[in-house]
C-alpha positions in Angstrom: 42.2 93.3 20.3 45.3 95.1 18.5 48.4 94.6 19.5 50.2 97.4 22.2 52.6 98.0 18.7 49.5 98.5 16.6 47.3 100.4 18.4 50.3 103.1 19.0 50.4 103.0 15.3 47.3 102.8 14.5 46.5 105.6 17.0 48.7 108.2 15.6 47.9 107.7 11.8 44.3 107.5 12.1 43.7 111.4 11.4 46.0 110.8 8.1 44.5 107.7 6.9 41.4 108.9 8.0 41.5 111.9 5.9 42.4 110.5 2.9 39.7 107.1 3.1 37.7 108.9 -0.2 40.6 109.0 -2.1 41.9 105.7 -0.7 38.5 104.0 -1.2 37.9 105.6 -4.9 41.3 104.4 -6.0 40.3 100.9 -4.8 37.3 100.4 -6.6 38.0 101.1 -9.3 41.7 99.8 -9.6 39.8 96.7 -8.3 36.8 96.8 -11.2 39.7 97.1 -14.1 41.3 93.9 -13.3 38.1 92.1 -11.8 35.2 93.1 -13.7 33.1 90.3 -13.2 32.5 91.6 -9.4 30.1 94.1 -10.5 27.8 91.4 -12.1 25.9 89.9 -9.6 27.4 91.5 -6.2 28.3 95.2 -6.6 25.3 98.0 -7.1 26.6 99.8 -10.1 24.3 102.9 -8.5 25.4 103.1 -5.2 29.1 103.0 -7.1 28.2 105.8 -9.0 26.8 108.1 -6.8 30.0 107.6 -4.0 27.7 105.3 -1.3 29.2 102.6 -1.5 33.1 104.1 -1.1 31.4 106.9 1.9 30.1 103.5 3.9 33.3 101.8 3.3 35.2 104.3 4.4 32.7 105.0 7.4 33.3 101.5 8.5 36.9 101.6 8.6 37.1 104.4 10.6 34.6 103.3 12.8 36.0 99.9 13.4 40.0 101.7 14.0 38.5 104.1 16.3 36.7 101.5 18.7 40.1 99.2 18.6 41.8 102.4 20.3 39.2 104.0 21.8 37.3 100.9 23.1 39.1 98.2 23.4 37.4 96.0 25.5 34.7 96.4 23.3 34.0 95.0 20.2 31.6 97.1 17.6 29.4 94.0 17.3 25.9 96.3 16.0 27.8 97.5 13.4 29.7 94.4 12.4 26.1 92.6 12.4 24.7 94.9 10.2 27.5 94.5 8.0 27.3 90.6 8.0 23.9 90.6 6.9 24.3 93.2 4.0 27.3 91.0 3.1 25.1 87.3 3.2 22.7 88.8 1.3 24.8 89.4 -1.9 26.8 86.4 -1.3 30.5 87.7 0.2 32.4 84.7 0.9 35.8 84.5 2.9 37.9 84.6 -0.2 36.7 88.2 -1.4 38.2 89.3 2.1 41.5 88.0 0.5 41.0 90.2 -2.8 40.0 93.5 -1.0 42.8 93.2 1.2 45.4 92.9 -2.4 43.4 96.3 -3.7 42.8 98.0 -1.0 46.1 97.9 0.5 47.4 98.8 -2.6 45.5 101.7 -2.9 46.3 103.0 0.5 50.2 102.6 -0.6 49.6 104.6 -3.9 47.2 107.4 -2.2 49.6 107.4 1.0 52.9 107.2 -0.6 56.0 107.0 2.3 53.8 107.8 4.9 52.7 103.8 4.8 56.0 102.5 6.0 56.5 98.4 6.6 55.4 99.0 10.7 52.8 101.3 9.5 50.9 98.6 6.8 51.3 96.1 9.0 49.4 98.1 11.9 46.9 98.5 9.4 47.1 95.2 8.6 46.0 93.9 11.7 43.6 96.4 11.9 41.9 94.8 8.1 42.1 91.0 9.3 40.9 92.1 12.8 37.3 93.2 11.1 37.6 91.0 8.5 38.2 88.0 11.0 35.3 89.1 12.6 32.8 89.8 9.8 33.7 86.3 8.3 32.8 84.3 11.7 29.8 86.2 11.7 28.7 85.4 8.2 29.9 81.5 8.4 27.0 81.9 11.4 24.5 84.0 9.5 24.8 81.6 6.5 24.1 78.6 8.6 21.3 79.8 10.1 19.8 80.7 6.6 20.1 77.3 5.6 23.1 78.2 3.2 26.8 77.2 2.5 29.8 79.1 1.7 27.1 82.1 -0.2 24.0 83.0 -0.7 21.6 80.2 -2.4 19.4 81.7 -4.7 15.6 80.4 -5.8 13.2 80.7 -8.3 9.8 82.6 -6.8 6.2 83.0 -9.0 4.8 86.5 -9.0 1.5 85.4 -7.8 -0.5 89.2 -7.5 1.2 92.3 -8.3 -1.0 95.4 -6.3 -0.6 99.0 -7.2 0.1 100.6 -4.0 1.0 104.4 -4.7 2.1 106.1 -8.0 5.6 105.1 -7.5 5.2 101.5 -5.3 3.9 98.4 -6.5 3.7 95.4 -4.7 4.6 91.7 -5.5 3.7 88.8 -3.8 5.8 86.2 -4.3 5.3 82.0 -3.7 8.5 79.5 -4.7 8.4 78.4 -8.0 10.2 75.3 -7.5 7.9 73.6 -4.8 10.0 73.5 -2.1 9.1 75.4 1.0 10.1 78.7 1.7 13.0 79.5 3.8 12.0 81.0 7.3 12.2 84.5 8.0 11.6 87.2 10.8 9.2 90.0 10.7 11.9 93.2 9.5 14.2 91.5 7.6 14.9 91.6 3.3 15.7 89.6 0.7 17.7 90.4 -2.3 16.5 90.1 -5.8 18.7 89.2 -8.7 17.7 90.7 -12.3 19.7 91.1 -15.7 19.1 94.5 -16.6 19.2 94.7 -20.7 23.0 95.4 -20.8 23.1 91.6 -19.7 24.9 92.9 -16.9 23.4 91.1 -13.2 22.3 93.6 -10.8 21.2 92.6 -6.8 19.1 95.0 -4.8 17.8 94.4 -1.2 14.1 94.9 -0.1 12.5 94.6 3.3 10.0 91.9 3.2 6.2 93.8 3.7 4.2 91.1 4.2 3.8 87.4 4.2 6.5 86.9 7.1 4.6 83.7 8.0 1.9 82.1 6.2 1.2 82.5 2.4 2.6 84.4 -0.4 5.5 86.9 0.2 5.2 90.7 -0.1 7.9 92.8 -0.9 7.0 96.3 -1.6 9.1 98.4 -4.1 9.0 101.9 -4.9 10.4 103.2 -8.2 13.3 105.3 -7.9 13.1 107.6 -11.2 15.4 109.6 -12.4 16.4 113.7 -11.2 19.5 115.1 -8.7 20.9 111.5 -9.4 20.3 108.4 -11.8 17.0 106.3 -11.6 17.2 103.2 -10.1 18.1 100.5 -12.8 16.7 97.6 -10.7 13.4 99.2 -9.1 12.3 100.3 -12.8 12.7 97.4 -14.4 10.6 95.6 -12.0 8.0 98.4 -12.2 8.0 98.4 -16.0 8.4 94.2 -16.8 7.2 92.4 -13.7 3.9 91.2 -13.9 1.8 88.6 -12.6 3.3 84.8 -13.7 6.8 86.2 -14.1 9.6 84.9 -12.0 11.9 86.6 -10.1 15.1 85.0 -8.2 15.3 85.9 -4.7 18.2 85.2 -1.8 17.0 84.0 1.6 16.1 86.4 4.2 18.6 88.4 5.7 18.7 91.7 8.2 19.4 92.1 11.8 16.2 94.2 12.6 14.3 92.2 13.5 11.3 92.0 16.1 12.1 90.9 19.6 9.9 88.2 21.3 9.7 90.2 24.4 6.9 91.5 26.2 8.1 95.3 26.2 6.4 98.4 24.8 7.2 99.1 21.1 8.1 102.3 19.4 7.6 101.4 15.4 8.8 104.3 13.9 8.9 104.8 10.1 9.2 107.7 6.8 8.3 106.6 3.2 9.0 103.5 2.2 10.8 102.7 5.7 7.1 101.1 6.3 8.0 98.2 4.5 9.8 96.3 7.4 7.3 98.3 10.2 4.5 96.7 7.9 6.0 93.1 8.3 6.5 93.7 12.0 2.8 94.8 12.8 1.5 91.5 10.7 3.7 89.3 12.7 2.2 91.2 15.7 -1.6 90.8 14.6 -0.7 87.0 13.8 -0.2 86.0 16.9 -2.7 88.6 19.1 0.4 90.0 20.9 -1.2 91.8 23.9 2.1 94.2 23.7 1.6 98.1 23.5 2.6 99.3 20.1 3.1 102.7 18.8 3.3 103.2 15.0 4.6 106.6 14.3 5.5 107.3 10.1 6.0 110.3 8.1 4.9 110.6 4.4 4.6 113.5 1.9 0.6 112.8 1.4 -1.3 110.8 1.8 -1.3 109.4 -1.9 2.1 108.8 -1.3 1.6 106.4 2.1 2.3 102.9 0.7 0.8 100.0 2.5 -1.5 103.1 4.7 -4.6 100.6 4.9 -2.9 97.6 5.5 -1.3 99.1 7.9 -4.6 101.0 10.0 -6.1 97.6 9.9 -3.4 96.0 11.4 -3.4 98.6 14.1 -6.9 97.8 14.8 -6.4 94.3 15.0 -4.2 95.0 17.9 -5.5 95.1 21.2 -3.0 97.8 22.6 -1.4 99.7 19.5 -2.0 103.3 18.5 -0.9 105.3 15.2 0.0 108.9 14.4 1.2 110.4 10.9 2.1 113.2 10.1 2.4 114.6 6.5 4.2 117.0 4.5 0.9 118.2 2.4 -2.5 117.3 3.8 -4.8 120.2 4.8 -7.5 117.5 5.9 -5.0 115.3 8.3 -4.9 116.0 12.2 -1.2 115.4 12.5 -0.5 118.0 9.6 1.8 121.1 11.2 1.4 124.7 9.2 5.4 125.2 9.5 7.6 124.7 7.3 9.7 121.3 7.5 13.2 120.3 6.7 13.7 117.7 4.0 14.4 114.1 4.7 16.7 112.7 2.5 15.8 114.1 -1.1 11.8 113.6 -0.5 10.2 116.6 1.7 8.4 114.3 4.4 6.6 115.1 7.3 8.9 116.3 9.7 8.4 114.1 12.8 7.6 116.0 15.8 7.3 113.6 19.1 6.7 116.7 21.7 2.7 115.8 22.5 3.2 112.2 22.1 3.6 109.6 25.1 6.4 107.1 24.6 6.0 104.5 26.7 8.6 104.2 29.6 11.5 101.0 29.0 9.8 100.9 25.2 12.2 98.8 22.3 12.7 101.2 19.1 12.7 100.4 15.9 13.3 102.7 13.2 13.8 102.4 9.2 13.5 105.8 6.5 16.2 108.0 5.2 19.5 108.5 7.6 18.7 112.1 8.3 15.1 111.0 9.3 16.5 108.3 11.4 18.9 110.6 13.3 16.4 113.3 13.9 14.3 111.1 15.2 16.7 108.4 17.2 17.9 111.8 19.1 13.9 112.6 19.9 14.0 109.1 21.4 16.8 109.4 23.3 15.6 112.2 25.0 12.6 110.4 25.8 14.0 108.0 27.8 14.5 105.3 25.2 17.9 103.8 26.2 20.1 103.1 22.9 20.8 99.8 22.8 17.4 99.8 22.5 17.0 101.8 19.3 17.5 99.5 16.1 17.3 100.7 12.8 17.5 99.2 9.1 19.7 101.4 6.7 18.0 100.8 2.8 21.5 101.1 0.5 25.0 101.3 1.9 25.0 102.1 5.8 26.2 105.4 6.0 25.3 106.1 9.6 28.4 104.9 10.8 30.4 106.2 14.5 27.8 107.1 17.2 29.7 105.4 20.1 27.0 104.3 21.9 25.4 102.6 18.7 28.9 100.7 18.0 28.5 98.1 20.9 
């Protein structure tokens, strides 16, 4: 909790700081790049620094995190600080990088900020910084423990044992550990992230929901190829479309990801766009597994069906359940029940199905869980609502920076 000082502080600069966190953010990267290079081998995705996600979720965090200390604060933001955590274990943030984006980012919000930031002022802000960052650490020391790792992610060795051709643009790779040991354990909806040189020699990590294999046998992670158009092609994705085959290794974090499937005995809404089936796909295998007598509901949107990774896998794992249906709707199918004649709005920068839940029965006190494209996931997250779904029961797994960041009643 801040401080009666602070929060009077922090509460009447907000709107200026706030308005100038793009600025402030973009001065900070790169100010803190020039003098420490070596953070974007290995831990920082040069796309998502390129194309302004990474400095827009920053930002959105901050803000977030300032507003519920003054708006809320008796409440701490703990959803969003999880999701945080986890995107932070899975590339390996240790408490001493707090430490080194406090020097550049403070420094960036003097130089952007000028007198406005005066001695009370930085040290409101200040509290504010070690406040979150005091959080997110505790939470990461936990996360890392319960991952079986120290002080950062460990990384391993894993076998491409069967590479499948899913879609034109998604292949998957099943993966076993090349070094023996067993694998580390892991929930249905979380990812792993995959470390690759790319053939600048530069280290590049990218996260990917784990599709399969949750339990028993090989590992699935399904990746689709981001190519190239409105903005860059995905340096990571492509080269594991291109090189990867079968008997190649690839080295992988342990699983992380805070969407994950609840043991309960509640009703299920698996909602899903694109390749947001990935995690939904892991879920309804864990489901199937152990004969859950729960009522599931598998809603996704897709452009066609040529496009639907993991679409049969994912029918007969539907079947397989006593109590689960399935509807899909997509963007160009003139054979498909679920197709609609109107014209739809884009999701994110692939036209998909737009989702509409009017003639479909959610089931009362159902659990919600959600991964696709952020304007998907708010469309349909405010279709839910008005449903009935409470939302502390709608989770959802952001793939890239987290840039839905501020709805108050998804903060606590």
């Amino acid at each position: 909790m801040l401080s009666p000082e602070s929060a009077e502080l922090v509460r009447a600069t907000l709107p200026a700081v706030g308005g100038a966190l793009d600025p402030i953010t973009t001065r900070f990267y790169a100010t803190m790049f020039a003098e420490q290079p070596h953070l974007l081998d290995g831990m920082f995705n040069r796309g998502n620094q390129a194309n302004g996600e990474q400095r827009q979720a920053l930002a959105g965090s901050i803000a977030a995190f300032a507003g519920a200390l003054i708006d809320h604060p008796e409440q701490r933001p703990d959803r969003m600080l999880g999701r945080i955590a986890h995107k932070h274990t899975a590339v390996g943030v240790t408490s001493d990088h707090y430490i080194v984006v406090h020097k550049y980012l403070f420094r960036a919000i003097a130089d952007v900020l000028g007198d406005a930031v005066t001695p009370q002022v930085a040290a409101a802000w200040d509290e504010v910084y070690w406040l979150m960052a005091g959080a997110l650490i505790a939470l990461e020391a936990r996360i890392y423990a319960e991952a079986g790792t120290r002080d950062g992610t460990t990384w391993r060795p894993w076998r491409v044992v069967e590479r499948r051709e899913e879609t034109p643009d998604t292949a998957s790779f099943l993966l076993s550990p090349a070094d023996g040991r067993p694998a580390p354990p892991c929930r249905p909806g979380q990812y792993v992230s995959v470390r690759v040189a790319l053939p600048d020699g530069v280290h590049q990590l990218r996260q990917y929901s784990l599709s399969g294999g949750v339990h028993d046998g090989p590992r699935r992670l399904t990746v689709k190829r981001v190519r190239g158009g409105d903005t860059p092609a995905g340096e990571v994705s492509t080269l594991l479309h291109t090189t990867v085959r079968e008997g190649d290794e690839l080295t992988l974090s342990a699983p992380f990801g805070d969407m994950v499937l609840d043991d309960a005995d509640t009703p299920l809404v698996l909602v899903s766009a694109g390749i947001g089936v990935t995690p939904i796909a892991a879920m309804l295998e864990h489901l199937s597994a152990t004969r859950s007598p729960r009522r599931v509901l598998a809603l996704h949107a897709d452009r066609a069906p040529a496009h639907h990774a993991l679409r049969t896998d994912v029918a007969r794992l539907i079947a397989d359940l006593p109590h689960a249906d399935q509807a899909v709707w997509y963007e160009h199918d003139h054979d498909h029940e679920y197709e609609h004649e109107h014209e739809h709005e884009p999701y994110g920068t692939a036209r998909l199905g737009r989702m509409d839940l009017a003639d479909v029965d959610i089931p009362s006190g159902a659990v919600a869980y959600l991964c696709g494209p952020v304007p998907f996931m708010r469309d349909v997250r405010g279709r839910l609502l008005r449903a009935g779904v409470a939302a502390r029961d709608i989770h959802y797994e952001v793939f890239g920076p987290d840039l839905w960041q501020g709805d108050a009643d998804d903060l606590g």
